[in-house]
C-alpha positions as CSV (number, residue, x, y, z in Angstrom):
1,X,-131.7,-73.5,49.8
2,X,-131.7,-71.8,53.2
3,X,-129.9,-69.1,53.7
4,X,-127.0,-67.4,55.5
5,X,-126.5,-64.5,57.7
6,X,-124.3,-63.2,54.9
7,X,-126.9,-63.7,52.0
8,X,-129.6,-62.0,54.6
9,X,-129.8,-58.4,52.9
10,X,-129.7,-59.1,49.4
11,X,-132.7,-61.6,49.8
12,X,-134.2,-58.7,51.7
13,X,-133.9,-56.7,48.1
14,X,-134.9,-59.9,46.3
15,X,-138.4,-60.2,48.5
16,X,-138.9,-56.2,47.6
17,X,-138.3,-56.8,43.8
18,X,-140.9,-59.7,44.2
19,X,-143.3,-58.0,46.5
20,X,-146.0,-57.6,44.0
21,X,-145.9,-60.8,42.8
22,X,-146.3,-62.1,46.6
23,X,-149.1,-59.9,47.6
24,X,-151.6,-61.3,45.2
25,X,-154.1,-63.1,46.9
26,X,-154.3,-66.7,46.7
27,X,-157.9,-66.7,46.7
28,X,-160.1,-66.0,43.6
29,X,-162.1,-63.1,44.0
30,X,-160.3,-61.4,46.8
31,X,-158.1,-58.8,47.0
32,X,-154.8,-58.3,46.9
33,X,-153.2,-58.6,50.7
34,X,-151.3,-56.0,51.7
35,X,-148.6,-55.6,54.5
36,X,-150.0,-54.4,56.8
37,X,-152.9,-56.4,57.2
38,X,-151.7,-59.5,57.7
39,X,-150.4,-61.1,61.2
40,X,-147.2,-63.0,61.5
41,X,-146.0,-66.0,59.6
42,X,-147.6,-69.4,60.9
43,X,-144.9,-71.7,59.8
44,X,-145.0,-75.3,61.3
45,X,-141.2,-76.8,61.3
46,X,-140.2,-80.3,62.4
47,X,-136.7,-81.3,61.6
48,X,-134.4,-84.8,62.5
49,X,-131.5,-86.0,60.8
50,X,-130.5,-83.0,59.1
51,X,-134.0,-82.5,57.1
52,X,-136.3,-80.3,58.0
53,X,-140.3,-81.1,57.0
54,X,-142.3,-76.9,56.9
55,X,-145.9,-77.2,56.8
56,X,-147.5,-73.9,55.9
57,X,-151.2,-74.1,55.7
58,X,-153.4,-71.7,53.3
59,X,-150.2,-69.5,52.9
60,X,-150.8,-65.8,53.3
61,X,-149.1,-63.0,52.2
62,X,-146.6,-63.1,55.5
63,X,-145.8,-66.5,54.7
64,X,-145.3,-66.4,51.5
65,X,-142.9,-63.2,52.5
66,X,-141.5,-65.4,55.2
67,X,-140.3,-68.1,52.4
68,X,-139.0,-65.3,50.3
69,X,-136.9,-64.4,52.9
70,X,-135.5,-68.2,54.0
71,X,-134.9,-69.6,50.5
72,X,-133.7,-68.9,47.3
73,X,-136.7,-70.0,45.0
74,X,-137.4,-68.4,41.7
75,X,-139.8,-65.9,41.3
76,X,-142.0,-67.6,38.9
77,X,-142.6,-70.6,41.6
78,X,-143.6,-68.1,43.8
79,X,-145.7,-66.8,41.5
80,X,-147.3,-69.9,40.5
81,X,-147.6,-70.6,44.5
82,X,-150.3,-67.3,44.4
83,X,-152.2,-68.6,41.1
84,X,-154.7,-71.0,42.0
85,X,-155.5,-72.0,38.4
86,X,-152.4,-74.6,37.9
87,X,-152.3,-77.6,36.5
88,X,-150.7,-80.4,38.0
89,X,-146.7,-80.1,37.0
90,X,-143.1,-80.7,38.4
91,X,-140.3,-78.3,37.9
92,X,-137.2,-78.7,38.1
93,X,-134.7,-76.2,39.1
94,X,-130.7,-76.5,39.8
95,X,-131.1,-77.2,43.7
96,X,-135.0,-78.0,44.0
97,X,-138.5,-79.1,43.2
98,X,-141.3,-77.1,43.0
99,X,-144.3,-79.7,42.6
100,X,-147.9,-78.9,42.2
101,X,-150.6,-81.7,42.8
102,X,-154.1,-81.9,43.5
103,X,-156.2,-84.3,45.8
104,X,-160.0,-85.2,45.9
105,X,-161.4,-84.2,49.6
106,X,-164.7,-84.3,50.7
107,X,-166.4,-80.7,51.8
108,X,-169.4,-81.6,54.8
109,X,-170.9,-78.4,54.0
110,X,-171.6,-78.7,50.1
111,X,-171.7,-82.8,50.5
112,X,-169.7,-82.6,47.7
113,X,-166.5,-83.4,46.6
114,X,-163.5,-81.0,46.2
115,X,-160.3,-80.3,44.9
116,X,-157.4,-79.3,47.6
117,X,-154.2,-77.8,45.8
118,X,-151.1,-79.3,47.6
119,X,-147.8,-77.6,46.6
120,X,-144.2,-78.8,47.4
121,X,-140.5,-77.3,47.3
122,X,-138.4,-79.9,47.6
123,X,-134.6,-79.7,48.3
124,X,-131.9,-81.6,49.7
125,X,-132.5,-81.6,53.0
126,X,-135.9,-79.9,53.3
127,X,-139.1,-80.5,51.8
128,X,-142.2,-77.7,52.1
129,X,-146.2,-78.4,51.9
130,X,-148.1,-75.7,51.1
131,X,-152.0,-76.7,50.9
132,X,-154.1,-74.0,49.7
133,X,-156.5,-75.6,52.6
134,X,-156.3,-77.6,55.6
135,X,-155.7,-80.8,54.0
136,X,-156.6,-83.2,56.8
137,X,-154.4,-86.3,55.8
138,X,-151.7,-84.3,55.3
139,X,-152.1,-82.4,58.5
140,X,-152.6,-85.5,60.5
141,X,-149.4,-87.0,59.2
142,X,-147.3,-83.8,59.9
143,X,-149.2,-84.3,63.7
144,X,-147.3,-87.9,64.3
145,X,-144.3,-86.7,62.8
146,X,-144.0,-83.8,65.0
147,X,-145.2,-86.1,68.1
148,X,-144.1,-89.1,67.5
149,X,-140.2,-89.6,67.6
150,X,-140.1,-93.2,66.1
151,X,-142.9,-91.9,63.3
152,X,-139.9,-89.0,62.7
153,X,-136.9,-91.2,63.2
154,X,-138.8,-93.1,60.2
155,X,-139.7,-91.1,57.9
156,X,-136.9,-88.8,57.8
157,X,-134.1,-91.3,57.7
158,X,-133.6,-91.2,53.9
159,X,-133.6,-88.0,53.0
160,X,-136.0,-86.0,51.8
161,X,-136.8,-88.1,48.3
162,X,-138.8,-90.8,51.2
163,X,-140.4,-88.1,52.9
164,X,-141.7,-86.5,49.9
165,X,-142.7,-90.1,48.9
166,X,-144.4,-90.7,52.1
167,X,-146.4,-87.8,51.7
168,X,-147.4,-88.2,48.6
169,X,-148.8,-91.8,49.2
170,X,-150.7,-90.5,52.6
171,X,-152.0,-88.3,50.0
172,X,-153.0,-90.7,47.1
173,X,-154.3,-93.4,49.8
174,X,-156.5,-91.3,51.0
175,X,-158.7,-91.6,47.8
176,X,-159.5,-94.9,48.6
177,X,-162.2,-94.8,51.4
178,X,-163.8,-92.0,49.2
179,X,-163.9,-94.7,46.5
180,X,-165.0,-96.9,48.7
181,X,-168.1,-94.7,49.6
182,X,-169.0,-93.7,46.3
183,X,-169.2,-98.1,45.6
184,X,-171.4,-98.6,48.6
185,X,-173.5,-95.7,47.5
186,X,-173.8,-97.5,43.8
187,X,-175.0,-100.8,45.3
188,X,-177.7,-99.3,47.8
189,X,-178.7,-97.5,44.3
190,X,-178.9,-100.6,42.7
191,X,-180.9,-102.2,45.5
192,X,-183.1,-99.8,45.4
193,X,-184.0,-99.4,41.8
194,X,-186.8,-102.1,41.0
195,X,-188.6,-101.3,44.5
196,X,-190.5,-98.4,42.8
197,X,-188.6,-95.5,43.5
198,X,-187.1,-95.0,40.1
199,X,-187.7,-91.1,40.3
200,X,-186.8,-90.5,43.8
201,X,-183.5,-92.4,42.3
202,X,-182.5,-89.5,39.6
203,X,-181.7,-87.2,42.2
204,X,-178.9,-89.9,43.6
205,X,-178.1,-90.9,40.7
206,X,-177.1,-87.4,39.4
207,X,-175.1,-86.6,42.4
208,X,-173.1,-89.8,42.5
209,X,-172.3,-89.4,38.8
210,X,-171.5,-85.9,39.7
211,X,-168.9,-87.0,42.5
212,X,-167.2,-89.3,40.1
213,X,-166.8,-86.7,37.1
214,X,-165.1,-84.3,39.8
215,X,-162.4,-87.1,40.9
216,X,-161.8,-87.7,37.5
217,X,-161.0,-84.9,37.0
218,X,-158.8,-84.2,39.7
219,X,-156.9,-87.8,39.0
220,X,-156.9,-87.4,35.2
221,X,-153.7,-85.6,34.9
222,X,-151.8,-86.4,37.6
223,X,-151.3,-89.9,35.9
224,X,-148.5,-88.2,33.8
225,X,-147.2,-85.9,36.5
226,X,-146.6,-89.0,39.0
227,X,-144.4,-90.8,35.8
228,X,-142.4,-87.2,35.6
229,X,-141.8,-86.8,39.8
230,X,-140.4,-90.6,40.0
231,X,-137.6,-89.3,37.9
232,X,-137.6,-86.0,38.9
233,X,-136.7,-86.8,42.7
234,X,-134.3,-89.3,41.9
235,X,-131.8,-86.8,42.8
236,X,-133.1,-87.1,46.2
237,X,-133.5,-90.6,47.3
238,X,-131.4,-93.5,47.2
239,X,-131.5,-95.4,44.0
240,X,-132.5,-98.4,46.5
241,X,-136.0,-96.3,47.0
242,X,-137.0,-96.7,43.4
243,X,-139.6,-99.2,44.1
244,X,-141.4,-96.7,46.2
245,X,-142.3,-94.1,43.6
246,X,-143.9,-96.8,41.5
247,X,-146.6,-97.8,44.6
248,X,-147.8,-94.2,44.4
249,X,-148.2,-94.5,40.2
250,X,-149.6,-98.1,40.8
251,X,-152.0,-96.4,43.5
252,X,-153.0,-93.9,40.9
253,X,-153.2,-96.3,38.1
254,X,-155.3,-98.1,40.6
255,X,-157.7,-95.2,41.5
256,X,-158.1,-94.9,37.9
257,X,-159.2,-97.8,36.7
258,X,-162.1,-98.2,40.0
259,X,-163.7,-94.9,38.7
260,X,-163.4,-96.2,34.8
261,X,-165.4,-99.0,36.4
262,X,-167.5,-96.8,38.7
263,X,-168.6,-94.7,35.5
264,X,-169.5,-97.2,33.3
265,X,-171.6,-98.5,36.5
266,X,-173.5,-95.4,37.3
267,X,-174.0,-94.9,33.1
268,X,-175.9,-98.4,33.2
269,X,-177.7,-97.8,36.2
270,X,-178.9,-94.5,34.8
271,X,-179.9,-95.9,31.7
272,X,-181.7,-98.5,33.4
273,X,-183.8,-96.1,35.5
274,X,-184.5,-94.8,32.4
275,X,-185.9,-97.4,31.0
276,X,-187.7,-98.8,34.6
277,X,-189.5,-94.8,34.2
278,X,-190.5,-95.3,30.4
279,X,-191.5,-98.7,30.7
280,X,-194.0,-97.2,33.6
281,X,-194.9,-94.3,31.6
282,X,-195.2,-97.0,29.1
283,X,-197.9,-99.3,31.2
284,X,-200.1,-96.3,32.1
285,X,-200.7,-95.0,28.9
286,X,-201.6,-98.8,28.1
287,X,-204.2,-98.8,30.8
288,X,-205.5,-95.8,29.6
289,X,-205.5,-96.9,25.8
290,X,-207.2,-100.2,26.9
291,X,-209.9,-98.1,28.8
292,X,-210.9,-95.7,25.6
293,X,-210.9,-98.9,23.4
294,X,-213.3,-100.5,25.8
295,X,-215.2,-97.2,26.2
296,X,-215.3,-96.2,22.6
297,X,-217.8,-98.7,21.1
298,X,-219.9,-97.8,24.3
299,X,-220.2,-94.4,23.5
300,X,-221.1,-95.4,19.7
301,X,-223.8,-97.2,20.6
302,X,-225.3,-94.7,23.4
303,X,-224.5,-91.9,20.7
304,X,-226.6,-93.6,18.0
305,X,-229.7,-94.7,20.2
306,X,-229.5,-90.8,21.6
307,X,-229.7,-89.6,18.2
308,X,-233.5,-87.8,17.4
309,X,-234.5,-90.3,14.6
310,X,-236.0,-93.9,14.7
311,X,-233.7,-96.4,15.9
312,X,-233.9,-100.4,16.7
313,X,-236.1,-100.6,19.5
314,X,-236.3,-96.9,19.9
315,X,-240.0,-97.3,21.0
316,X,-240.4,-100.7,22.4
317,X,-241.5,-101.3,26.1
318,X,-237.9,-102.5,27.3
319,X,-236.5,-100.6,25.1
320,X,-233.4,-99.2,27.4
321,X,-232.9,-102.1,28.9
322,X,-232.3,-103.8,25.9
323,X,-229.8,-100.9,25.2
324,X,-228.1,-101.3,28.1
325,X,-227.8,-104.9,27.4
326,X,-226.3,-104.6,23.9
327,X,-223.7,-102.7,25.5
328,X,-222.6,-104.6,28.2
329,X,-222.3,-107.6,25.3
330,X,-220.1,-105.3,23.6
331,X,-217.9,-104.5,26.5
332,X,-217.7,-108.5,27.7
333,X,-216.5,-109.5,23.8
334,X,-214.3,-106.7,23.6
335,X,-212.2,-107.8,27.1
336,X,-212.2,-111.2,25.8
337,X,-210.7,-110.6,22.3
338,X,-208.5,-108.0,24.6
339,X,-207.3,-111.1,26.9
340,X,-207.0,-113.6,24.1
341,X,-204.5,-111.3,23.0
342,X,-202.6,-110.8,26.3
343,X,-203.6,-107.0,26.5
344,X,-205.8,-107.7,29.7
């Protein structure tokens, strides 16, 4: 909740008691922050109708210091707000939310895609976003809000239960033109897998199977958490909103079921590439099978005329040519008894 002139110092002693907790960093594999290194608190605020929407983006140590300060959250929230190894969850506490959700994003320097950790505080008449990167959905919605008064008028005219819903579903609907990607990437790979390109095709393939693993994993559990935040926030909305919470679990539910079709998709076309490679690995070793069969009663013959002892026609005038010719009777009879079995 915020707080009071009155209630100013003791959270002062509250933040100390909690410093350590707050000064871890909040990325894997840095250091801790400390004090002194960090500049002063970016916190975005817009606020109509009594509720106030904070954005805090990639929250450092100052801001996390700066929410410390402003509200009366427990020290374990904060502490899971530093760990970056959560699990999607909703907690409830007497007077708020603390929420933790994650959403697919695409990274244009890997080409790959990415998990962005969104966490939320939500309260009576505030609600906080605290991505652990710039979540550009998220941060384009908080834009029209802050610019747009009809956009704000909107959105914050039910209390804080319809903006967290509102944000949520930007959130969850922006998984669908990344599904819709990944689909048209699947059909051009389809297209293109009886035109002869079957191993240029693995390396697609694998990364498109690759891209649908990661957003299942990022969706999987957050199936359950969505079921637990529609009751959850009830407190916060009016009972006349509880249609809304069930279009973000029927978004989910639908995101869900397009990459259980998209993987059984990119399993069959994988095994069908497959299976185009081994069926050409398949007709060259028959060429080359065909060709020693056709060869070997060749050499035969030229190995027993070569031999140093007397042989058929070993000494007769057209002796080689006649060779020769036995050969090439042997080679014609062979192809025919190879096509009249549909080998040639």
């Amino acid at each position: 909740m915020p707080t009071n002139s009155g209630a100013r110092e003791e959270r002062r002693g509250r933040l100390a008691a909690i410093r350590p907790r707050l000064s871890r960093s909040a990325h894997p594999g840095q250091p801790p922050e400390s004090p002194g290194e960090v500049a002063a608190a970016a916190v975005a605020t817009v606020e109509d109708n009594g509720l106030r929407w904070i954005h805090i983006e990639r929250p450092r140590l100052a801001e996390r210091e700066w929410l410390a300060e402003h509200f009366d959250f427990h020290p374990l929230a904060f502490e899971d707000l530093v760990s970056r190894n959560q699990r999607p969850k909703v907690d409830v506490y007497d007077d708020y939310l603390f929420i933790v959700l994650y959403f697919p994003s695409y990274d244009k320097t890997t080409g790959r895609l990415k998990a962005v950790e969104l966490d939320l505080f939500v309260g009576p008449d505030y609600v906080i976003t605290l991505p652990n990167e710039r979540f550009v959905q998220l941060s384009r919605l908080f834009d029209r809000v802050a610019e747009n008064d009809e956009t704000r008028a909107e959105l914050f005219a039910y209390g804080s239960g319809y903006l967290l819903y509102r944000i949520v579903d930007e959130a969850v609907d922006a998984g669908f033109p990344m599904l819709r990607q990944m689909g048209s990437k699947l059909e051009d790979i389809e297209d293109e897998l009886f035109e002869g390109r079957s191993r240029e095709l693995v390396r697609d393939i694998s990364s498109v199977k690759s891209e649908i693993i990661n957003f299942r994993r990022i969706v999987r559990p957050q199936r359950v958490v969505y079921r637990d935040l529609e009751r959850s926030v009830s407190r916060y909305r009016a009972p006349d909103l509880d249609l809304y919470f069930d279009d973000v679990t029927d978004a989910s539910e639908r995101i869900w079921d397009v990459l259980e079709n998209y993987k059984e998709q990119v399993e069959s076309i994988e095994s069908t590439n497959e299976s185009v490679i081994g069926h050409r690995g398949n007709d060259v070793l028959r060429v080359l099978t065909i060709f020693s069969v056709l060869l070997l009663p060749l050499t035969f013959v030229a190995s027993a005329w070569g031999m140093n002892v007397k042989v058929p026609f070993g000494t007769a005038e057209f002796g080689f040519e006649i060779v020769v010719a036995i050969m090439v009777a042997v080679l014609v009879l062979t192809m025919l008894a190879f096509r009249r079995r549909g080998l040639l």
